[in-house]
C-alpha positions in Angstrom: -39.1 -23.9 32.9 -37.6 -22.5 36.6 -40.0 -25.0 38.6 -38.8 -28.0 36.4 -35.1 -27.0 36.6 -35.3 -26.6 40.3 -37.4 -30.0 41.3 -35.0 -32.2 38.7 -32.3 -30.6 40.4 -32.4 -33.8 43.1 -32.9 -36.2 40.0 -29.6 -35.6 39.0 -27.8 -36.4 42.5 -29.8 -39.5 42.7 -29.3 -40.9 39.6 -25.7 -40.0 39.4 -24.9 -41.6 42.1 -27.4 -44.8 42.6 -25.4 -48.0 43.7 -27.9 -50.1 40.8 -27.6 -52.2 38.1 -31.2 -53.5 37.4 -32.0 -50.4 36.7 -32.3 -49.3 33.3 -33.0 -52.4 32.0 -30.2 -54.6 32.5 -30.5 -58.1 31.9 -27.1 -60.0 33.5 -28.1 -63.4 31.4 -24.0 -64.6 31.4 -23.0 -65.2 35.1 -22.8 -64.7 38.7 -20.8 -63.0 41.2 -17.7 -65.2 40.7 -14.3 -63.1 40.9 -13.2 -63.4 36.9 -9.4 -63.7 36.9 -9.6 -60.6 34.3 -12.0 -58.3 33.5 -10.8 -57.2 30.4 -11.1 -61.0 28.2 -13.9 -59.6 25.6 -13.0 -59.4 21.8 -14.2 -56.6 20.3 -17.4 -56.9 18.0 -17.0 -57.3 14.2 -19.3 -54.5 13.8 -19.5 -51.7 16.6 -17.3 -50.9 19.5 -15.6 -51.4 22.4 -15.0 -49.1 25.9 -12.4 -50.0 28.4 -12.2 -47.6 31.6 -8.8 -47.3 32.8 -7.8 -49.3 35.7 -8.7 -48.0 39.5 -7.3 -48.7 42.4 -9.7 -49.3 45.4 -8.4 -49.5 49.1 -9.4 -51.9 51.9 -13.3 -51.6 52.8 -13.5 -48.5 50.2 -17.1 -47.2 48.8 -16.3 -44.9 45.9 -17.9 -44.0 42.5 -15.8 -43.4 39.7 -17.3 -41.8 36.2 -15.0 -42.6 33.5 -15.4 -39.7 30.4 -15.3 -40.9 26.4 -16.0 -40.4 23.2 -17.5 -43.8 21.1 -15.3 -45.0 18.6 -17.3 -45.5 15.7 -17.0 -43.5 12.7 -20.6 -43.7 11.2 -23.7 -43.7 13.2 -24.8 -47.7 15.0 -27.5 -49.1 15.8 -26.8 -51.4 18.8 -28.5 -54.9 18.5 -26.6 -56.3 21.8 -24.9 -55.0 24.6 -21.7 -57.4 26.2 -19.9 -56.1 29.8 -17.3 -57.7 32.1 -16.4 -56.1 35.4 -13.7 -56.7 37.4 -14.1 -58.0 41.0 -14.4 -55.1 43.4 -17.0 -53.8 40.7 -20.9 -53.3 42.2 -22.3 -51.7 39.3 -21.9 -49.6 35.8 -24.1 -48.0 34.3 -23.5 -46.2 30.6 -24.6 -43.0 29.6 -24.7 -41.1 26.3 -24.7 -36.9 26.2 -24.8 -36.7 22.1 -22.0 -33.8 21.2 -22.0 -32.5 25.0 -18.7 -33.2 26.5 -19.3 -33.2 30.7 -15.8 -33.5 31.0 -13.5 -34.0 28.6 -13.0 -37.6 26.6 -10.1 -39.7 28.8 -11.1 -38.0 32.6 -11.6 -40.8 35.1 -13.0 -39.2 38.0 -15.0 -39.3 41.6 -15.5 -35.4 41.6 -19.0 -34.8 40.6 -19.4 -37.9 39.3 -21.9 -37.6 35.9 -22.2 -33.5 36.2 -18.7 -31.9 34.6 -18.8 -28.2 33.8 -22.0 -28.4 31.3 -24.7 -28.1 34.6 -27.5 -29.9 34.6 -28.9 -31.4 31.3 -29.9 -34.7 31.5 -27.9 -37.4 29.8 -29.4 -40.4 28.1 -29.3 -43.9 30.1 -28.3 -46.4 28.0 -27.4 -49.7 29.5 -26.4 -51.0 32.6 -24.9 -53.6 34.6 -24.2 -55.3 38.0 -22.6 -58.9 37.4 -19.3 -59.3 36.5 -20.7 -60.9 33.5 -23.4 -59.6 31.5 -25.3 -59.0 28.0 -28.6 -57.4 26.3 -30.1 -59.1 23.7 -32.6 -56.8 22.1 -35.7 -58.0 20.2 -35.5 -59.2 16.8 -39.2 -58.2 15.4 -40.9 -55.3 16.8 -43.6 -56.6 15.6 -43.5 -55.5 11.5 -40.1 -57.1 10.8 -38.1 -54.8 12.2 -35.0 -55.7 14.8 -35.1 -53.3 18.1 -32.1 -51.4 18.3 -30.2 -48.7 20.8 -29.1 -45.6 18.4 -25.7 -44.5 18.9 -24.6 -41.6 16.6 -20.6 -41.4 15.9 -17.8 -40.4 18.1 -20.9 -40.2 20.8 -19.8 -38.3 23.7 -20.6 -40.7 27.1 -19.6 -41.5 30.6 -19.6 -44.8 32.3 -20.5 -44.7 36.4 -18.3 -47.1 38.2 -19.6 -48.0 41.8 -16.6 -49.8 43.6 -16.7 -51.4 46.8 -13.4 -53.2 48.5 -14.7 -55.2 51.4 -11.3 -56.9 51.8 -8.0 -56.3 53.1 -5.8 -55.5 50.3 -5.5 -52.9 47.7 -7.9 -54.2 44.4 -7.5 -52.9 40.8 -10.4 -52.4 39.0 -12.1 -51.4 35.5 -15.4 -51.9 33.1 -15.2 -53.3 29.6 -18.5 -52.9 27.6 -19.0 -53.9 24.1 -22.1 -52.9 21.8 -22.7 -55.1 18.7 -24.0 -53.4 16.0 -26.4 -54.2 13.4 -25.2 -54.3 9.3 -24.8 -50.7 8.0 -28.1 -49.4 6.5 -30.6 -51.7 8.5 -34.0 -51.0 9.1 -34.9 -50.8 12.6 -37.3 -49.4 15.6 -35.3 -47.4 18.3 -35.6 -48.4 22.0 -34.2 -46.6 25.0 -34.4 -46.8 28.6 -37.3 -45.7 31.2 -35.8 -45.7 34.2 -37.9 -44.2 37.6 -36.5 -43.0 41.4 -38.2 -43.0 44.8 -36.5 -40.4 46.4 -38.2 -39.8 49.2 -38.0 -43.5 51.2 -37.9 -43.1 55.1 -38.2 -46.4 56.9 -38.3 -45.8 60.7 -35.7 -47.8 63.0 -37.1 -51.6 63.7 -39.3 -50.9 61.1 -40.9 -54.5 59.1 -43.2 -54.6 56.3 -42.9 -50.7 54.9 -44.1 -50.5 51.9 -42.6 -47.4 49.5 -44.6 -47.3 46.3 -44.7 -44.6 43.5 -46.3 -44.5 40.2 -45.3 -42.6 37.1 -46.7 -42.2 33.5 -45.3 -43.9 30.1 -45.5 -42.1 26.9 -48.6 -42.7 25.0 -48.6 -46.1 22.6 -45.4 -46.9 24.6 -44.4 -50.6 24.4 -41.8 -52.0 27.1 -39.7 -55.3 26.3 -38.2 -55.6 29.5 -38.6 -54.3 33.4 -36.7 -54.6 36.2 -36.2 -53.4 39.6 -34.0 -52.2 42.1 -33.2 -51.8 46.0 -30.6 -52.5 48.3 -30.6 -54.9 51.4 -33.4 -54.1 53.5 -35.7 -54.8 50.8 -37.6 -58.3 51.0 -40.0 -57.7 47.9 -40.0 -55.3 44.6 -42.9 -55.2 42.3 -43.8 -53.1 39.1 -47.7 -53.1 38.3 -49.8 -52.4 35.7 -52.9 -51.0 37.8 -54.0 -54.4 39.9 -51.5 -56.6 37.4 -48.7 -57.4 38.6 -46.3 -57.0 36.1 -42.8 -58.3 37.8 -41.8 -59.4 41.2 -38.6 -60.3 43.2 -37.6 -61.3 46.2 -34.1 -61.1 45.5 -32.8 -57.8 46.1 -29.3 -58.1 44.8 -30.5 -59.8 41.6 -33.7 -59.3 40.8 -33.7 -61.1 37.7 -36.3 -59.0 34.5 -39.2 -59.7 33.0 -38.6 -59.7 29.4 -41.0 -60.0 26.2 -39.1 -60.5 23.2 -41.3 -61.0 20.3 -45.3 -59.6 20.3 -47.1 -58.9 22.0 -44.8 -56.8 23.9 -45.9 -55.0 27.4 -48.1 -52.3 27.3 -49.6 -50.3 30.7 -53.4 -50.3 30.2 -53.0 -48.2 33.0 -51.1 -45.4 31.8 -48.8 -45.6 34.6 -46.3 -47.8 35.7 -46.7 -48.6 39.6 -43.7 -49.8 41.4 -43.5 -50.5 44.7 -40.5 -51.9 47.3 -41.0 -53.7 51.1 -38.6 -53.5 53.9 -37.7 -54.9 57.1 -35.3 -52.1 59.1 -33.4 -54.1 61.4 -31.0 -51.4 62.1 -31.3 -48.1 65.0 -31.6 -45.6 62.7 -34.2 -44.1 59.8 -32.9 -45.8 56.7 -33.7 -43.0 53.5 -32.9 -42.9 49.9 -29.2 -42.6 48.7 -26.5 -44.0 46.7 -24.9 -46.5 49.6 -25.3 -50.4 48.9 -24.1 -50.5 52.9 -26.5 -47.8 54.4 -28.9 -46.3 52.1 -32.1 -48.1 50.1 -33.5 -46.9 46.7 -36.8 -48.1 45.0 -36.7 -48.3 41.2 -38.8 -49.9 38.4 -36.6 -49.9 35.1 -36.2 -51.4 31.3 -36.8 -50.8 27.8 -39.6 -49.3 25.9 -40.2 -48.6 22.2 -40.8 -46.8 20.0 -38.3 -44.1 21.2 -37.3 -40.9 21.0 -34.9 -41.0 23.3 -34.1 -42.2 27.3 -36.7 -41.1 30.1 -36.0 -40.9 33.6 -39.5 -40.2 36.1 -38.4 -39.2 39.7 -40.4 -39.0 42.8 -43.5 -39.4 40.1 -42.1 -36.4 38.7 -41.9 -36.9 34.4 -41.0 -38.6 32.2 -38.2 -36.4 31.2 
């Protein structure tokens, strides 16, 4: 469909290039922002697989995203009961993407050159976990409800691409990378899949001197859709995210760098009564200029609602109340 194509054109520049990490349901339960002497200290699993990006080196007060091109490891096709990350210092954010036997670029490129497109155009890769402490795992539910353990599918030697946002804000050179683990469950397990929902405001303006704006959106969820974690996302000039279920407030923050995420983990699991989710972000512009949506932690703001749902068919992104796609 031509008018699809065209209007999702803008999805992908956004969400190629968001400076997030609570978005697409990341849950950093294993630390803070402390520097980590090395980011590369995670075994591998037993069962699954491990990615390393190579090592970066950022300059003094540099803002860059890096995409870092792969192929998964495993031999035989995983489902993912848990996902592990470290990130260097200098690190603001990954975020993991899966593009089944579609190379974008090909398996070892570490690039900032059209970071998440490659040569394939514009086909929309699958979210699949995400990060913004240096320190970070997913535990996924254990009972869906009938028995069954939630799990991410991950067919073998997967072709992926992990978005690196980097920011330097000191005075000396920093090398950086991403290590990501995903435990798998035994071979031959039953299990319900789970993938992300993950929605973008692109069309926040907040006026210079600006307080109490309030940029809200609302897209659909997939009939029978249950969620088992949300999140949000902004940058600075946010004082307040929500995501609502009609009237029912759902999750808030008032922590833009970590918003923290609602999670249910056993039934009953979230489901939107509504139909929609509603998500919703407040500012306070304290700058000169009109502050819109873009990929800059420093001078842009996004608006994002985020996290898990089941059962799945595979990742869906909703922008500008655009979708699910």
């Amino acid at each position: 469909m031509k008018g699809v194509t065209m209007r999702t054109t803008g999805l992908f520049a956004c969400l190629f290039l968001i400076g997030c990490g609570g978005g697409g349901g990341t849950s950093d339960t294993m630390g803070d922002d402390t520097p980590m002497p090395d980011g590369n200290t995670i075994d591998p699993p037993a069962r699954g697989f491990q990615i390393v990006s190579p090592d970066i080196t950022i300059m003094p007060l540099q803002e860059i995203t890096y995409c870092y091109y792969f192929r998964t490891p495993n031999t035989e096709p995983m489902a993912i009961k848990k996902w592990v990350s470290q990130m260097t210092p200098g690190s603001h954010h990954l975020i993991m993407f899966t593009t089944g036997n579609t190379d974008k670029m090909p398996p070892g490129t570490i690039t900032a050159v059209n970071c998440g497109f490659g040569a394939t155009g514009q086909s929309i890769p699958n979210w699949t976990y995400s990060a913004q402490t240096p320190d970070a795992s997913m535990q996924l539910p254990l009972d869906d409800g009938t028995g069954k353990p939630l799990a991410v599918e991950i067919p073998a030697n997967s072709a992926g691409f992990v978005q690196m946002h980097y920011y330097n804000p000191g005075d000396t050179p920093i090398t950086a990378h991403v290590t990501i683990n995903a435990e798998a469950l035994e071979a031959g397990a039953a299990f319900t899949k789970t993938a992300a929902y993950v929605t973008y405001n692109g069309n926040i303006s907040i006026g210079p001197g600006v307080t109490n704006d309030v940029e809200s959106q609302a897209c659909n969820v997939p009939a029978g859709a249950k969620f088992w974690l949300m999140s949000t996302h902004a940058h600075k000039q946010a004082i307040k995210t929500e995501i609502l279920d009609g009237a029912e407030q759902v999750f808030m923050s008032t922590d833009w760098e970590h918003p923290g995420a609602q999670t249910w983990m056993a039934t009953p699991f979230k489901t939107f009564a509504s139909g929609k989710v509603t998500y919703r972000c407040t500012y306070n512009n304290q700058t000169n200029r009109t502050i819109t949506s873009g990929d800059s932690a420093a001078t842009d703001e996004m608006c994002m609602a985020s996290g898990y749902y089941f059962p799945a068919t595979k990742a869906l992104i909703c922008f500008n109340e655009l979708g699910p796609f």
